[in-house]
C-alpha positions in Angstrom: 4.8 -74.7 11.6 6.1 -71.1 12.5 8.3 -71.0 15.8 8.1 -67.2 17.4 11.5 -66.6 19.2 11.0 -62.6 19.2 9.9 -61.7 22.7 6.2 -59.3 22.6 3.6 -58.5 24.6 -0.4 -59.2 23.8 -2.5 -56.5 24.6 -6.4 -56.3 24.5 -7.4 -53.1 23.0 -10.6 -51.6 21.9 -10.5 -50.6 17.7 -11.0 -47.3 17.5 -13.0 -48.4 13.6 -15.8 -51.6 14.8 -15.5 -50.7 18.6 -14.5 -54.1 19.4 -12.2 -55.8 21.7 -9.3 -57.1 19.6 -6.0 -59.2 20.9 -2.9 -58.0 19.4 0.5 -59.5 19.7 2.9 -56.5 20.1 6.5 -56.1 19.3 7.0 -52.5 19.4 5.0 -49.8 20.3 5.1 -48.3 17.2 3.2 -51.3 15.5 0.3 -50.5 13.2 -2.2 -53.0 13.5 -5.8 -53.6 11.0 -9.2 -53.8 12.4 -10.2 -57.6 11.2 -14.0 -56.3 11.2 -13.9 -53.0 8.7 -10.1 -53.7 7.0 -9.1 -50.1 8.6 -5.3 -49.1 10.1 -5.0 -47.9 13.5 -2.5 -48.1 16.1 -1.7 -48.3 19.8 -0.5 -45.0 21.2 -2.3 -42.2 22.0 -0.6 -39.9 19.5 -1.7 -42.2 16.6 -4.0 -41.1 14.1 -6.5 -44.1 14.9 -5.8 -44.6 18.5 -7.0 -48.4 19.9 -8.2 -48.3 23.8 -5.7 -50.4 25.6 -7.7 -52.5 27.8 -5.2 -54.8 29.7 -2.0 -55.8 28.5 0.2 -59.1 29.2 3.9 -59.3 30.4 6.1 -60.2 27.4 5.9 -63.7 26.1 7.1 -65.8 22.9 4.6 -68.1 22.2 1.8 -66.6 20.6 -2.0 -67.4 20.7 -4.1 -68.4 18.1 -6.4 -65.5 18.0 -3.9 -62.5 18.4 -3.5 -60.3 15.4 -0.3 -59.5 13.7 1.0 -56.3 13.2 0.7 -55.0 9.5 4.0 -52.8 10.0 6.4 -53.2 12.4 9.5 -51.6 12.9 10.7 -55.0 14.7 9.7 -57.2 11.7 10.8 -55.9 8.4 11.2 -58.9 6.1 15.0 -58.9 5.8 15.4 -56.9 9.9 14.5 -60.8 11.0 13.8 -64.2 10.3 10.9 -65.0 7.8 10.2 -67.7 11.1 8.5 -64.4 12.6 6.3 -63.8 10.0 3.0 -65.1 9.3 3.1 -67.1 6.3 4.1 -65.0 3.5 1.3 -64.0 0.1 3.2 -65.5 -2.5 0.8 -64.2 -5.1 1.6 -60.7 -4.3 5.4 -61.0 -4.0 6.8 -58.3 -1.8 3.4 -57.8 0.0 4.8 -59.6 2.5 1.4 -58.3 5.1 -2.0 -57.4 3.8 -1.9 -53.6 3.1 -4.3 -51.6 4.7 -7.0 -49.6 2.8 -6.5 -45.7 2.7 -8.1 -44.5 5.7 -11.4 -42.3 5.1 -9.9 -39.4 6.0 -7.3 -39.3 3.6 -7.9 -38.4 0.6 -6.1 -36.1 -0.5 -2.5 -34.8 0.7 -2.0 -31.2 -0.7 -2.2 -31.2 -4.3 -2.1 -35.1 -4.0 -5.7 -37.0 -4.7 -4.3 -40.5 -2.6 -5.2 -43.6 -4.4 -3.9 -46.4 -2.6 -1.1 -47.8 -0.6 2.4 -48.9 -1.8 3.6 -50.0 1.6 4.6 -48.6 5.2 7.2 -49.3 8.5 8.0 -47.7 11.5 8.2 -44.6 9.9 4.1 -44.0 8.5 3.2 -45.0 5.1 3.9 -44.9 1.5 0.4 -43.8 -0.6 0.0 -44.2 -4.4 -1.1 -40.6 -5.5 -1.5 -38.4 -8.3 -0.4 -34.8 -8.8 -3.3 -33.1 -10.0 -1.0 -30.0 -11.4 1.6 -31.8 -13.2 -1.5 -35.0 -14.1 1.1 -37.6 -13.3 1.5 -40.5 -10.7 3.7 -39.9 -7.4 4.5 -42.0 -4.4 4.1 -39.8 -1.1 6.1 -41.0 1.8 4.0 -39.6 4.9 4.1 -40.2 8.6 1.7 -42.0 10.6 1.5 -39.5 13.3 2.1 -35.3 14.3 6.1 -35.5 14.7 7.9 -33.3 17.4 10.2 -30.7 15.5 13.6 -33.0 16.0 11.9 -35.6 14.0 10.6 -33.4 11.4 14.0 -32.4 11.2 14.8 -36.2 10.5 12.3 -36.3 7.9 13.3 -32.9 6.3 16.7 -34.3 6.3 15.7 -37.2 4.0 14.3 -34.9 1.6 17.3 -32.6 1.7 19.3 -35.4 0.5 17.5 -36.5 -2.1 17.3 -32.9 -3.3 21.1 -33.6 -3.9 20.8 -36.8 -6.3 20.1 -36.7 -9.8 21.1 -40.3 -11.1 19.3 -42.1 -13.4 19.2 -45.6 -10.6 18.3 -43.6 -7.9 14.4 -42.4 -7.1 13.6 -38.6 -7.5 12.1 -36.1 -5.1 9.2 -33.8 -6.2 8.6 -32.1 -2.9 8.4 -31.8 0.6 6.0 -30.1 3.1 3.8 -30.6 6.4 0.1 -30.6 5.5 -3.0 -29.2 7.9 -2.3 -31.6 10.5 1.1 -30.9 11.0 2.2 -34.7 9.3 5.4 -34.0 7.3 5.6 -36.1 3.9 7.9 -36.6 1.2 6.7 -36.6 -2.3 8.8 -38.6 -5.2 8.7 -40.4 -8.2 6.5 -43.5 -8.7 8.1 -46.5 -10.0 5.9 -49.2 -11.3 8.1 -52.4 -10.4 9.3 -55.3 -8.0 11.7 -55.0 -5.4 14.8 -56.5 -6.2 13.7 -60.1 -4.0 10.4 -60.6 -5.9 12.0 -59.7 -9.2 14.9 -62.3 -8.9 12.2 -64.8 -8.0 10.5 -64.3 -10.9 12.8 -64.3 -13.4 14.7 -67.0 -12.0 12.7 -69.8 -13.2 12.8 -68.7 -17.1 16.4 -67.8 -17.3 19.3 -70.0 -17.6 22.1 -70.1 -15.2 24.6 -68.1 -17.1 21.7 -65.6 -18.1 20.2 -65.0 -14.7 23.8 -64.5 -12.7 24.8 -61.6 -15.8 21.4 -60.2 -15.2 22.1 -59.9 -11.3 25.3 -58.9 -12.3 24.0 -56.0 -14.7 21.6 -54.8 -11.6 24.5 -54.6 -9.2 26.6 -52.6 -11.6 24.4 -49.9 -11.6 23.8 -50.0 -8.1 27.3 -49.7 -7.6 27.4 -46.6 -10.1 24.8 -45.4 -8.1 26.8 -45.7 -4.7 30.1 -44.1 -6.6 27.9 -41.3 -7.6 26.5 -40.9 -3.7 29.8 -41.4 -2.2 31.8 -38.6 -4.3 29.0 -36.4 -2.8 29.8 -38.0 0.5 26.1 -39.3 1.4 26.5 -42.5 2.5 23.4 -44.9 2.4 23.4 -47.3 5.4 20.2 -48.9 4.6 21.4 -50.9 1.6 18.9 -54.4 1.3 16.7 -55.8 -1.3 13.3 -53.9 -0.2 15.0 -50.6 -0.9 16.1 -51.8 -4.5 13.5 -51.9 -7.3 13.9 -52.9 -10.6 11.5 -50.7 -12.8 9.5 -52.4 -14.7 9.0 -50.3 -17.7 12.8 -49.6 -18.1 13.8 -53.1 -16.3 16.7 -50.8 -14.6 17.5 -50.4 -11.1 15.9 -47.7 -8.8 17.7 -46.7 -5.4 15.3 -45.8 -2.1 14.8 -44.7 0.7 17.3 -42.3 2.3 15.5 -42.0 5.7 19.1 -43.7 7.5 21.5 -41.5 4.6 23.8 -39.4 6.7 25.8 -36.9 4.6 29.4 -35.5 5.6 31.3 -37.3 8.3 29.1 -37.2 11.2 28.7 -39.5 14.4 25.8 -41.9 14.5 24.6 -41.3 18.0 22.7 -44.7 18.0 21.8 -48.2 15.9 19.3 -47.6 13.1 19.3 -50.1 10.0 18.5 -53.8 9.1 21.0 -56.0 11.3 20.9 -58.7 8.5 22.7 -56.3 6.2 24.8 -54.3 8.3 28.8 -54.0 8.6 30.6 -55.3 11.7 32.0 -51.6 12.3 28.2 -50.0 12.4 27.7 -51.5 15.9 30.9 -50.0 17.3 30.4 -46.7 19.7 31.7 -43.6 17.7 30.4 -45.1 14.1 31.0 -42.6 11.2 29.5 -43.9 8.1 32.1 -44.7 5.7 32.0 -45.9 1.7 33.5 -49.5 2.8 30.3 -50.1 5.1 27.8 -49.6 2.8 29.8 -51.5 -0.2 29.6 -54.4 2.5 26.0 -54.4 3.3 25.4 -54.5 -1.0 27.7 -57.7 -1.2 25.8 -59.0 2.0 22.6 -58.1 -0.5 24.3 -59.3 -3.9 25.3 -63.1 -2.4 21.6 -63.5 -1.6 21.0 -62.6 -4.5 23.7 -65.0 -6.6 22.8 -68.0 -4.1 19.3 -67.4 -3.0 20.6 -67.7 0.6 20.8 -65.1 3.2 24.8 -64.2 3.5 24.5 -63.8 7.7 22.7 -66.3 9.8 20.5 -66.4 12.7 17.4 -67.0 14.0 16.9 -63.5 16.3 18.2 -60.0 15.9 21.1 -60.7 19.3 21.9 -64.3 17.1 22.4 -62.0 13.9 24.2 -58.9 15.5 26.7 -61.4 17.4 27.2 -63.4 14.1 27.9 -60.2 12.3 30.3 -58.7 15.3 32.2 -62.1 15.7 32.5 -62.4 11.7 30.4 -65.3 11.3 28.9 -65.8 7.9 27.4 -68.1 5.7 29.2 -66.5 2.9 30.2 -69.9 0.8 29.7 -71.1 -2.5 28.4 -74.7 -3.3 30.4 -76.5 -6.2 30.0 -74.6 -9.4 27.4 -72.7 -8.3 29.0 -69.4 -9.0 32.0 -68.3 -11.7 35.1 -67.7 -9.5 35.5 -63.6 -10.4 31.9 -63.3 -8.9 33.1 -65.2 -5.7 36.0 -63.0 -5.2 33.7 -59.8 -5.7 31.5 -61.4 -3.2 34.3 -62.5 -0.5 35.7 -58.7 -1.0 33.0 -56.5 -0.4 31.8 -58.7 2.5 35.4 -58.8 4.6 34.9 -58.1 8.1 38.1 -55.7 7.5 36.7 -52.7 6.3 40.8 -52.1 4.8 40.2 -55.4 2.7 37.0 -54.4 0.9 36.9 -52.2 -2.4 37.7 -48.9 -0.8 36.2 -46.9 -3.5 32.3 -47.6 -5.3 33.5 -47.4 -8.6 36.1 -50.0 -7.8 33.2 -52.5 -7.4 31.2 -50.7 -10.4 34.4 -51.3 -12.6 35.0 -55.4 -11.7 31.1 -55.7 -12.2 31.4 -54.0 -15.7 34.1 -56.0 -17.2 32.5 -59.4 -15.6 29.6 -58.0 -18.0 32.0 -57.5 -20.7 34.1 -61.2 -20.1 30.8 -63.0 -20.4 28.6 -61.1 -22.7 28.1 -63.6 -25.8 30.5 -61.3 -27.9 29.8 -62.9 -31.1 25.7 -62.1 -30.9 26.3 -58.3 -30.9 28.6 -55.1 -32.2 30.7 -53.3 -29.3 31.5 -50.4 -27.9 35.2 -50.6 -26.2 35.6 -47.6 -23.6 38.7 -46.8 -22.2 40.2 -45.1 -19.4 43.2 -45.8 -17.1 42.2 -49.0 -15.7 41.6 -51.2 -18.6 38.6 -51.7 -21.0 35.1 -52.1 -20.7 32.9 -53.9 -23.0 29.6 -52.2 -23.9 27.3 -54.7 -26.2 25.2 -53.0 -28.4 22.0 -54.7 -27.9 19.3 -52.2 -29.0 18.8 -50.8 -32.3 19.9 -47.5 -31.1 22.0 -46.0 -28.8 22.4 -42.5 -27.2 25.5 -41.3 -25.9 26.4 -38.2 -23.9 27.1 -36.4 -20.6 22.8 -36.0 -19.7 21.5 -38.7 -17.6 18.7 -39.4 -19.8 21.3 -41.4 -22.5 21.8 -44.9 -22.9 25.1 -44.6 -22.2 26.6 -41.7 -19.8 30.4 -40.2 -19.9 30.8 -37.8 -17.2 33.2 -36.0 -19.2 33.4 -31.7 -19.6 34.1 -32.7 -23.1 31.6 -34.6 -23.7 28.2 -33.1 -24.9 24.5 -33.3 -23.5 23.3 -35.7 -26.3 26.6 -36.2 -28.7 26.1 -39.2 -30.5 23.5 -42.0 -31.8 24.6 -45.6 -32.9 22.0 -47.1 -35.1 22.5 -50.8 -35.7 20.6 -52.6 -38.7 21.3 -56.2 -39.4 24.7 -56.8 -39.3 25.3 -52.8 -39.7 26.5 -50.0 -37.3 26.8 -46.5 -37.9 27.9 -43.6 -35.8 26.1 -39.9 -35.9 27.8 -36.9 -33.9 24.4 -34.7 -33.2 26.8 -32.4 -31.3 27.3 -29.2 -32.1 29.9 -28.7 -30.0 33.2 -30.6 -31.3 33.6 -33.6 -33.9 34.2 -37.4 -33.1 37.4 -38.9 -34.1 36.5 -42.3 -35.7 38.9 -44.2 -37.5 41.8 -41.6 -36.8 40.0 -39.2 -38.8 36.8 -36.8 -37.6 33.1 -37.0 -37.3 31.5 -33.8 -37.6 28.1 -32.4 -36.9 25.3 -34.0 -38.5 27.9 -36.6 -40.4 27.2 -40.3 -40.2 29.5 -42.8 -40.6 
């Protein structure tokens, strides 16, 4: 039986779709709401697009009725924002739908160049619609708000794109464009990803894996999110929003996509107020004066990588004042059952979730580099060929577990060196049977294998 501890109001409102009274039960007056009669979104302030009649509304209350209806979106009741004891019961058949998704309204149906074909999700902030670019004939997710936006929070939403703009990393989603259509709505175009969010993924794949197999796979998914934080922190753009629904695991390349930026702050600037998920947050983001820093997001992605390891939520609490005081006052739940985990992934863990930011990695590719060489320590080496890769800090193992390899300075290898020296495309490992060779297909200097050199076109 589900127990409602969030405070909210019910409110009796006229749909704006069926024109018929509806109870709601109302935890923020952003809250988008469907019409139970015609499976149509609409919300309940005026500037909505689909504006319900507010008939009479209730004092707050925490025991809800029977026959109120749930918000769809909520900006109070993200999945991981509060306890799962909020929620109606979640659709386990469609994983991270955690709410029924509302059909596409009637009126859009097309955003710019974008014919809109359905929904991929939605919060506070509007919607996410499946669309396709009928230019470029290819699929794109378009990140829209719900409502006309005064020009500060345009700003906001440029400000996402801008940052995006910045990134071009092979874990991290891709903007195609931004722009404000007819109706003065601003909207963010990317990339589609056909995939899981990182929760529903490990769910999955849990029950077919082995022990040792599923912990190197989360291991493997963290590394590159931690290459993908190095890469955003030498740019100084600094996440903040770090939790499994804004991780996807692709599932055409079964790598790890980054999203949304809409909290990102660039440059060291003062957050004027709270935004974020409290269950993943650093003690130091609730202090007056924040400044985001690398150490608090590398804390909210251990917070994100326990639960992911254990299955169990890293900070408890059953209400977002039990979570926030939990975090502040450095309680966790943070602890290992016998032989649950290898001890180097339970140091990882402890270290990037210290309550001193001082005692965390201070540096992304810190983290990036202990996750690699766990890879490398427990990667079977007698099934495959290897790849050893220097650099001042030690080794790091790189199986060779595909028939062939790429390697080179372009994102678009199998394996990236971000190295002057190092050429767009430079080399190709073929591997057949219990053969490897080598192939420089750079033009632009020769490998040195074996003391002696590689050169263009030359296989070895």
């Amino acid at each position: 039986m589900n127990t409602f501890p969030k405070e909210h109001s019910q409110e009796i409102v006229e749909c704006p779709h069926c024109k018929k009274n509806h109870s709601l039960a109302v935890f923020h007056p952003s809250d988008l709401f469907e019409c139970p009669e015609t499976q149509q979104p609409f919300g309940i302030t005026a500037d909505s697009v689909f504006a319900a009649k507010v008939i009479s509304r209730s004092s707050s209350k925490i025991e809800p009725s029977s026959n109120e209806i749930f918000p769809i979106f909520s900006k109070l009741r993200d999945i991981e924002n509060i306890t799962p004891s909020l929620l109606p019961p979640s659709d386990e058949e469609h994983g991270t739908k955690m709410f029924p998704l509302p059909t596409v309204p009637k009126n859009v149906n097309q955003i710019g160049k974008y014919l809109i074909e359905g929904i991929l999700g939605g919060g506070g902030f509007g919607i996410v619609y499946k669309g396709y670019d009928t230019i470029l004939r290819r699929h794109v997710a378009i990140k829209r708000s719900n409502n006309p936006l005064e020009m500060d929070q345009v700003e906001l939403f440029k400000k996402e794109a801008e940052i995006l703009a910045q990134i071009n990393h092979p874990n991290i989603v891709q903007i195609y464009d931004f722009n404000i259509d007819e109706k003065k709505i601003p909207y963010i175009v990317i990339e589609f990803i056909s995939g899981d969010h990182l929760g529903s993924h490990l769910k999955k794949i849990r029950e077919n894996l082995s022990k040792e197999d599923y912990l190197l796979t989360v291991v493997k998914y963290f590394a590159e999110i931690a290459d993908a934080l190095a890469f955003l922190h030498e740019k100084k753009i600094y996440h903040q929003d770090l939790k499994p629904s804004n991780i996807l695991v692709s599932s055409d390349s079964k790598h790890i996509k980054l999203l949304d930026f809409g909290l990102a702050i660039m440059g060291d600037q003062e957050v004027s107020h709270f935004e974020g998920t409290c269950r993943y947050c650093s003690p130091e983001r609730f202090d007056q004066g924040f400044k985001p820093t690398i150490t608090s997001d590398i804390y909210s992605l251990g917070i994100v990588l326990f639960q992911s390891l254990t299955g169990r939520v890293g900070i408890p609490g059953e209400t977002i004042p039990q979570i926030v005081s939990n975090i502040i006052n450095g309680y966790t739940e943070i602890t290992f059952l016998p032989g649950e985990v290898p001890e180097p992934l339970k140091k990882i863990c402890l270290k990037t979730t210290h309550p001193n930011p001082k005692n965390r990695y201070q540096h992304s590719s810190e983290l990036h580099f202990e996750l690699a060489s766990y890879i490398a320590e427990m990667t079977r080496i007698n099934d495959y060929p290897h790849l050893y890769l220097l650099d001042q800090r030690g080794r790091i193992l790189f199986p060779i577990i595909q028939n062939k390899y790429y390697i080179g300075r372009s994102f678009g290898n199998d394996l990236v060196i971000q190295d002057d020296t190092i050429s767009r495309v430079h080399a190709m490992i073929r591997t057949d049977k219990d053969q490897s060779t080598l192939t420089n297909i750079s033009q632009k200097s020769p490998i040195l294998l074996n003391n002696a050199p590689l050169f263009y076109s030359n296989t070895r």
